[in-house]
N, C-alpha and C positions, 0 to 999 in steps of 0.2 A: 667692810674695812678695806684700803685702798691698802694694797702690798707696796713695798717696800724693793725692788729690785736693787742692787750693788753693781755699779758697773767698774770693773778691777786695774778696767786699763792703765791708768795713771799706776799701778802697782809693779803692773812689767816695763811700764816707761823708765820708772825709778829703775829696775832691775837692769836693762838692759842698757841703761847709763854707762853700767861697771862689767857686763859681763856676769859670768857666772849664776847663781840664783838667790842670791838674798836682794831685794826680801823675797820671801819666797810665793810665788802665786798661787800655786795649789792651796798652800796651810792657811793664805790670806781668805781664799773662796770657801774654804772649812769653816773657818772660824767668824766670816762673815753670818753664814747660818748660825752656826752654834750661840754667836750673840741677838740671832731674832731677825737678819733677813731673810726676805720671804723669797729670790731668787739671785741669783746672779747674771749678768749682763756682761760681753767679750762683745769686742767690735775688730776684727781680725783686719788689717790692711791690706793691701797684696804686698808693700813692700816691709810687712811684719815688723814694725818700725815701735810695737809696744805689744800688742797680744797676740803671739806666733801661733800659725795652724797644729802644729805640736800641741802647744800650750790648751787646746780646741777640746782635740783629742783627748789629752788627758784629764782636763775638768767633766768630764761628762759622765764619769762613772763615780766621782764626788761630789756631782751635785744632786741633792738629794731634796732640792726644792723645789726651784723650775729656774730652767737654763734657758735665759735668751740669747741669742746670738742675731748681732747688727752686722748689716754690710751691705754694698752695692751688691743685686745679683747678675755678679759676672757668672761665666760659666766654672770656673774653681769654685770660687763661693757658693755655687750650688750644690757643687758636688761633694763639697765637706759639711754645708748643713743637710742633706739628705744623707749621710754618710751618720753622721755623729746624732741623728734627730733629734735635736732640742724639743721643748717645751713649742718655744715658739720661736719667730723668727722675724725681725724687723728690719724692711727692708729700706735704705736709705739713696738718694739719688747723687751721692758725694761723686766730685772725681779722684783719680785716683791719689792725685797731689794736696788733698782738701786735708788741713791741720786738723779738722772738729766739723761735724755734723751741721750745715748754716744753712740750709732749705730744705721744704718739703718739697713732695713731686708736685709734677703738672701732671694729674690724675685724668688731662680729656688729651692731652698730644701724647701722651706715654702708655694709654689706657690699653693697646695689645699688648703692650710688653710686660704690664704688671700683672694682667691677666693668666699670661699662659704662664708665669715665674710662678705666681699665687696656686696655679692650681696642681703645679709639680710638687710645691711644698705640701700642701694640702693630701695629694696623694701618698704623704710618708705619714702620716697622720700628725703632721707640723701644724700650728696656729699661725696664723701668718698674720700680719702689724705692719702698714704700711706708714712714713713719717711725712704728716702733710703740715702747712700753715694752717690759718684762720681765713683761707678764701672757701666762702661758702660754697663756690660749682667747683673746684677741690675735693670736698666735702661729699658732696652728690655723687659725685664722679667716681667717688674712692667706691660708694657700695658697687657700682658698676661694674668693680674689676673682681668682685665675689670674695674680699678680704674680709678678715674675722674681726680686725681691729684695726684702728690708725692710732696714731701716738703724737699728738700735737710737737709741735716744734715752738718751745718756749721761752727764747730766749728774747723774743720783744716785749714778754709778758714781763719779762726779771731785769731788763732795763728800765724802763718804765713804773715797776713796784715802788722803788723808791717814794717818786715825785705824786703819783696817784697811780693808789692800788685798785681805784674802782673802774677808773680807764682803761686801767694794764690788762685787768680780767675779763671785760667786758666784750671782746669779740672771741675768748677764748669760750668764755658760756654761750655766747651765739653757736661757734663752732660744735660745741659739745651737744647743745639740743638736738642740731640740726642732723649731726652722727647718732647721738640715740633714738632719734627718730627712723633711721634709717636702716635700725637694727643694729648696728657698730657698734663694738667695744669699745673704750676708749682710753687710751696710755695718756701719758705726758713726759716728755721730759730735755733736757739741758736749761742749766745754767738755773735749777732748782737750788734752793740752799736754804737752811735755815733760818733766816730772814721773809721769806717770799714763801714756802712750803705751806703753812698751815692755810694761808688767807684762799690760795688755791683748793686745797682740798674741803673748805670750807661752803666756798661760793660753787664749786661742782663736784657735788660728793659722792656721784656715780661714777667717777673716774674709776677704772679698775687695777692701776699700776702707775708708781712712777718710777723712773730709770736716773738714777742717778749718779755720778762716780767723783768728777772733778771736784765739788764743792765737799761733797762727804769726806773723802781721801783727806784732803788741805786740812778740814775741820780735825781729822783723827790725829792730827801732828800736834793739835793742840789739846784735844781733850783725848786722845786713845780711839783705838775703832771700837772696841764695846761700848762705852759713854756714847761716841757719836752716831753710832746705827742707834742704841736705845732714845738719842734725842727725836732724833727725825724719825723713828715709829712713832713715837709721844704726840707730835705732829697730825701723823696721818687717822687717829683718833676718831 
């Protein structure tokens, strides 16, 4: 079965609109579990602009699933996921200014630097997730750097679903092959939603994880976060 990961940031986004801490992100990250996800998902910024490295810290001895934690590894960002050892650890090629996660790496011009990041992680006994596109020497490239897993970058998949969903999917199953051929685990996620969810995990149902937070959050405003995590398990079926 494909887990289900909760990414909370839009939770301290909300929070940290007003100050103070309602809603609150810990009780959010509890209760995320306790309604049936399978992990939770922080993507800490350096200028803490929604999920604080505090915030890091203190989820880590309430998460009682598996804790990923995303981010560029700068040198802080390393030092707080070797610090705090997550589950696993996904590493993203954002800058520092970047609103949301919009590319994967270039896995052959970056290939020392994800290497020796991969294998610090790795030595904390961290799983390491690196977030590439659908380019297949990407793809190759990623087992290259001795990563446990990549995590597609899905949001041309989720534009595209609409108009044709067999198009949308179609180099994302190319990608997916050519990773489990190469031993790769395989993530997915942005801009996943209930709409577009099932038909992916459908058409590649070795996927091991999706990561999802934006689309889930919005949905919870409308139907509750228990209704909406239990929709989107329903999904990954």
């Amino acid at each position: 079965m494909i887990k289900l990961s909760v990414n909370i940031n839009k939770v301290a986004t909300l929070r940290n609109a007003r100050g103070g801490n309602v809603p609150d992100v810990l009780k959010v990250a509890e209760d995320c579990q306790l309604f049936g996800a399978d992990g939770i998902t922080v993507h800490p910024r350096p200028d803490e602009r929604h999920i604080r490295y505090a915030d890091v810290y203190a989820l880590r001895p309430l998460v009682t699933t598996e804790f990923n934690i995303e981010g560029y590894p700068s040198p802080q960002f390393i030092d707080l996921v070797c610090k705090v050892k997550p589950e696993q650890v996904t590493l993203v090629p954002d800058s520092p200014e970047a609103i949301t996660s919009n590319a994967g790496w270039d896995t052959i011009r970056h290939a020392s630097f994800l290497k020796e990041c991969i294998s610090e992680f790795q030595s904390h006994n961290i799983r390491v997730s690196i977030f590439v596109d659908t380019n297949l020497d990407n793809i190759r490239n990623a087992a290259l750097t001795e990563t446990d897993r990549i995590e597609l970058y899905t949001e041309p998949y989720a534009t595209m679903f609409p108009s044709s969903p067999e198009n949308a999917v179609a180099p994302f199953l190319e990608a997916a092959k050519i990773a489990r051929s190469a031993g790769l685990g395989i993530n997915a996620g942005h801009d996943l939603n209930l709409a577009n969810l099932n038909y992916m995990a459908k058409m590649i149902p070795w996927l091991a994880e999706v990561s999802i937070g934006h689309a889930l959050i919005s949905d919870a405003l409308y139907f509750g976060l228990e209704t909406t995590i239990k929709k989107y398990k329903a999904l990954l079926v």
